[in-house]
N, C-alpha and C positions, 0 to 999 in steps of 0.2 A: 528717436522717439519710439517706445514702446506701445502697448494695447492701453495699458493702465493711463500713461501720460496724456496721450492721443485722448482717451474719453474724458480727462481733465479738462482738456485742452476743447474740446467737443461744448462739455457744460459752460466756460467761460466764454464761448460765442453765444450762447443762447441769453448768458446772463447778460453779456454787453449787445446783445443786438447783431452778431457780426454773423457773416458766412464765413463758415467753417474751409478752409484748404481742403483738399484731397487728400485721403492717407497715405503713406507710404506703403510701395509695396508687399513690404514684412508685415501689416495690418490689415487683416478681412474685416468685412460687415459681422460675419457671424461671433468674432472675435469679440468682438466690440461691443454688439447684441447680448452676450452673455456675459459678461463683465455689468454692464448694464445693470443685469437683474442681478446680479450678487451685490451689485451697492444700492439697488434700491433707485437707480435714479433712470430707470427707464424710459418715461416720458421726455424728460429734459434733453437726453440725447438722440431718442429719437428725431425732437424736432429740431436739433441742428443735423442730424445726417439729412432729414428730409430738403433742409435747403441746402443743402450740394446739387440735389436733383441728378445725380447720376447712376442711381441704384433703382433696380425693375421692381415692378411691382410683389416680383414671384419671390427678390431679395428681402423682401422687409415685410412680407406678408403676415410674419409669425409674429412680428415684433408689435404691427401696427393692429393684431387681433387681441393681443395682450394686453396693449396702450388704451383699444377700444374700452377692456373689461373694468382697468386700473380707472377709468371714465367716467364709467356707469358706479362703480362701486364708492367713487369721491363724493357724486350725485348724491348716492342712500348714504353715506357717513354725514355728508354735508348735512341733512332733511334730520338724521336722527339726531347729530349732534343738539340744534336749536329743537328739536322738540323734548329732550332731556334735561335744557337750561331750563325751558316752557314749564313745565312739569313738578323742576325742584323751583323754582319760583313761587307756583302756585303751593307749593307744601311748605313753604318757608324756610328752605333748605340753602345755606350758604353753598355757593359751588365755586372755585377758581379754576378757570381752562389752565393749559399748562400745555407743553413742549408744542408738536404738532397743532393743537388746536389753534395757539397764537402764531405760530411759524407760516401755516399756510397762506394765509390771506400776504405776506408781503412777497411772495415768490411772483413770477410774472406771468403764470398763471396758475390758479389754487393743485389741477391734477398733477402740477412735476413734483410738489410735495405729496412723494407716497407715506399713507398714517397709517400703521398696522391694528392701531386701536384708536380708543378718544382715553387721553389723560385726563381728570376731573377730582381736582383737591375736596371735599366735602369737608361741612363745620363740623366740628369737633360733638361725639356723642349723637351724630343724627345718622348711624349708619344702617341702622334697623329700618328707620322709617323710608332712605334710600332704596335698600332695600325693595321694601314693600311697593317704592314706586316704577323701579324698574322691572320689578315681574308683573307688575299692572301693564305695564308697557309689553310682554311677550318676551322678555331676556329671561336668561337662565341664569342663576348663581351658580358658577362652577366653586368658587373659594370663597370662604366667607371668613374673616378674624383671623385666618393662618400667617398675614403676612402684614405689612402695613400697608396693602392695599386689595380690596375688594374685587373680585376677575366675574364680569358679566357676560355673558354669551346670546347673540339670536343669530340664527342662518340665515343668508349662508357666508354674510361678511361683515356683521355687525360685533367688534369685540370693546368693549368698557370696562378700562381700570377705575375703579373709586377709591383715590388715597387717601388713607385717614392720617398718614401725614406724607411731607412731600421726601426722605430718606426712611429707613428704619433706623432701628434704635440702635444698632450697631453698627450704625455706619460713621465714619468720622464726620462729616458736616452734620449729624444730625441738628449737634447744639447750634448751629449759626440759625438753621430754617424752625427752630420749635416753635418759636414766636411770632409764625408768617403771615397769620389774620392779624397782627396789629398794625402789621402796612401797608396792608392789603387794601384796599378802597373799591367801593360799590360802583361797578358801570357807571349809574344812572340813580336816582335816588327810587325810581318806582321798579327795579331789581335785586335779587338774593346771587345777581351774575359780579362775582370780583374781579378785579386788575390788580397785577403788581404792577409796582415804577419802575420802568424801563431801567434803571441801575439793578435794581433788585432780580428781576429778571434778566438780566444777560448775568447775574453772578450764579444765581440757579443753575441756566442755562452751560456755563461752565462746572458749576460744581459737580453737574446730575453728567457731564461729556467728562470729567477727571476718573468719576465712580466708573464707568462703562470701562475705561481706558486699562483701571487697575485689576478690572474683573476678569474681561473678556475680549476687550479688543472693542472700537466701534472706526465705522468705516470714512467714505468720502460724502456721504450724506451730514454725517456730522460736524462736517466742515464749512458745507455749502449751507447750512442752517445760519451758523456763525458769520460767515462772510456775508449773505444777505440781509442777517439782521444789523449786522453792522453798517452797511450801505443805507439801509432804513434809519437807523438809528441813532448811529455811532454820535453823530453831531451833538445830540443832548444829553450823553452821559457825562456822568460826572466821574473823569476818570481819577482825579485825586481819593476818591471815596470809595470807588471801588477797587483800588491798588490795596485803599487801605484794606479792605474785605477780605480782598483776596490772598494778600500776605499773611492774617489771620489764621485764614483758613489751611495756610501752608501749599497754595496751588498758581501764585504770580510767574512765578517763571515758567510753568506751564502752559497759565492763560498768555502768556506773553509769543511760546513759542509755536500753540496755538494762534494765532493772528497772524505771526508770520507765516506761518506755511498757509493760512489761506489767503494771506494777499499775493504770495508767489504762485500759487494754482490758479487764481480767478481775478485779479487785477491785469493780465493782460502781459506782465512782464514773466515769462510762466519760464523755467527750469534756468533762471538766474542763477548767478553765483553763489550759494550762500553767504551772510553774513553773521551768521551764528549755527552754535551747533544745537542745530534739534533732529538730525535724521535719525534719531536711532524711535523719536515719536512718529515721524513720517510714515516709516517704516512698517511700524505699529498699524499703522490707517490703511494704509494702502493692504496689507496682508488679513485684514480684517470687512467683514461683508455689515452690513445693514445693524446688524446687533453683537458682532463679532463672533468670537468661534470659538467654541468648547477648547480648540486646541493653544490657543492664547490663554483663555481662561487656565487651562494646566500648565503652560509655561509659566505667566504669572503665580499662581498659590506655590509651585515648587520653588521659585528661584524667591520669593519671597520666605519661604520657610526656611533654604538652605542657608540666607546670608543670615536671618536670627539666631539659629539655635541649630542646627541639623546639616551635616552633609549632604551631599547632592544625595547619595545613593540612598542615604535613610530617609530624605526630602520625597523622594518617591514612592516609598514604601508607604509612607503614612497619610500619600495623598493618595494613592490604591487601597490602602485599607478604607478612610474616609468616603470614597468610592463607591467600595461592596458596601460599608456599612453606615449607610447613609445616616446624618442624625435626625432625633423627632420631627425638628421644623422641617427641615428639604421633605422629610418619606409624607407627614402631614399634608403637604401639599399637591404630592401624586396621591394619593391615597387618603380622600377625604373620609374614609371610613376610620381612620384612628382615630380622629377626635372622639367620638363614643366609645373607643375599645381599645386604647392605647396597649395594651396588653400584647397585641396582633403585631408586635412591631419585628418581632424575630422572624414569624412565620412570614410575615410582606420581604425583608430582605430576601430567604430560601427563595421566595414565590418570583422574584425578581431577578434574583439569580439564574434562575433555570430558565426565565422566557427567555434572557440574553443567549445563552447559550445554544439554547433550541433555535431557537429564529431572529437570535441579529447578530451572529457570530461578525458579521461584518465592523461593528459597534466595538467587539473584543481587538481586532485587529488594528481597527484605527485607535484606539486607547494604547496597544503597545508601540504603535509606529511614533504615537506622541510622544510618550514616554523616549523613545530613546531618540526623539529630539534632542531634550529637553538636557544640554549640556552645558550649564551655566553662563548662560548668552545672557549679556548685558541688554536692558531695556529701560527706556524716562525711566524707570521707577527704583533704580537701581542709583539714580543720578539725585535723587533729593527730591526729583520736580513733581512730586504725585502727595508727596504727608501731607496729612491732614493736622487740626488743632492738637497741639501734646498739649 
């Protein structure tokens, strides 16, 4: 058993209630610790190393001042969260919570679910007046209309996406979600707070974990979301409707080989034999952190370019060019000054150019170690299991 397996292995006792074994002497605390915070599930594993009880105080110091802070800041997301439902209520603003928001409350307890923002669907055309509420409230608008979702800011750890839909327009599921207020239903009748049905929401919930997969890579957090909604859940879907969904969608055998690898991490029966082949998705998860990794993200766009149209070596070239010369949306978004002076777009690449160069040459370096990664390795997406609707 390795660091990786071990802290699998670590979060399935906490999710079943169990004491955790002793690790193997090939596995440190500090191993484990770190690994931890690259997938985001710091707390969880904390509290199964804690019930081993045989690590010092001075061992897990760093970890359990961290877990403190991750605590305190669940606390102010928790308080902001409901005073933002509070708020778009009173302005008459439809709001649907979405990933994290819904995820937390079924984990066994809300802080092992770390939320790097609040997700927050808004009704169609009220994004101005949103707006206007959240800088009522102290937040910042960092992006406003550059993306299909809204990025609000207050210090020193309050971050709020507002989606004005639940994909963009380029993304393959957009067409299944454009229609998401129709089955969307109201809390409560004296609320503007929506719920999707639990079918609807675990097919999101895959389709929004396929997107991340084909992008950038997403980690062991987005497994343990699935595997405990499903434990919550699983019972009342309707799984004939959502096969059919999801075959639609072109992502069944994915959602499928999804489930299986998370009932082989967190069911108990953990580094079985396989009975089907999905390690090359495993894989995928395991080499990827919290939100995945620029260096996935470049594996992905090349080997995806080179099977269409392009050799590998030309596959590269024109994801380097793509790169340096980033298009309107991507520079729009570092640089909210284009939208009034689109013009500026040549001088912002030179201006971008040069910081790199000057002060993060390290950024140059890891960009060409990726690259000559990047030697036509098969990955799920290579295998069918990722298309979307043709």
């Amino acid at each position: 058993m390795d660091n990786k397996q071990y802290l699998i292995y670590l979060i399935s006792c906490v999710l079943h209630d169990r004491k955790p074994e002793l690790p193997a002497s090939n596995i440190s605390i500090k191993s484990i610790y770190t690994l931890a915070r690259f997938y985001g599930v710091e707390n969880l594993a904390l509290r199964a190393v804690e019930r081993m009880g045989c690590f010092s105080d001075e061992d897990l110091q760093e970890w359990r001042v961290l877990c403190e802070k991750l605590q305190y800041q669940n606390i102010i997301q928790k308080m902001e969260y409901h005073n933002i439902l509070k708020e778009f209520t009173a302005s008459g603003i439809k709001v649907l919570p979405l990933k994290g928001c819904v995820l937390k409350p079924m984990y066994p307890l809300e802080a092992d679910r770390k939320m790097g923002d609040i997700d927050l669907l808004i009704g169609v055309g009220t994004w101005d007046q949103a707006r206007s509420v959240m800088e009522k409230m102290g937040y910042t608008c960092k992006a406003f209309g550059v993306t299909n979702h809204d990025f609000y800011e207050k210090k020193p750890w309050m971050n709020v996406e507002l989606h004005r839909s639940l994909f963009s327009e380029k993304n393959e599921f957009c067409w299944y979600f454009q229609n998401v207020w129709d089955y969307a239903a109201p809390a409560d009748e004296n609320t503007y707070v929506y719920t999707l049905p639990w079918d609807e929401f675990y097919i999101y919930l895959m389709a929004h974990f396929a997107k991340h997969c084909r992008i950038s890579g997403s980690g062991i957090r987005s497994i343990v979301d699935i595997y405990i909604f499903l434990q919550k859940h699983g019972s009342e879907l309707d799984r004939e409707y959502i096969g059919e969904r999801l075959r639609e969608m072109g992502i069944w055998e994915f959602a499928c080989d999804v489930e299986k690898i998370a009932d082989k991490w967190f069911s108990g029966a953990l580094y079985a034999e396989r009975d089907c082949d999905y390690g090359s998705l495993e894989a995928l998860i395991l080499r990827s952190g919290i939100y995945g990794s620029g260096r996935q993200e470049m594996m992905n766009r090349i080997d995806q370019a080179a099977r269409e149209k392009d050799s590998l070596k030309t596959a590269k070239w024109r994801y380097t060019l793509t790169c340096i010369f980033a298009g309107y949306d991507d520079m729009k978004y570092r640089y909210p000054v284009l939208e009034r002076f689109p013009f500026l777009l040549p001088v912002l690449w030179i201006s971008r150019g040069f910081r790199i160069v000057l002060f993060d040459r390290k950024k140059i370096r890891d960009f060409r170690k990726g690259l000559n990664e990047v030697k036509g390795r098969q990955t799920w997406i290579n295998e069918g299991k990722g298309g979307g609707h043709r």
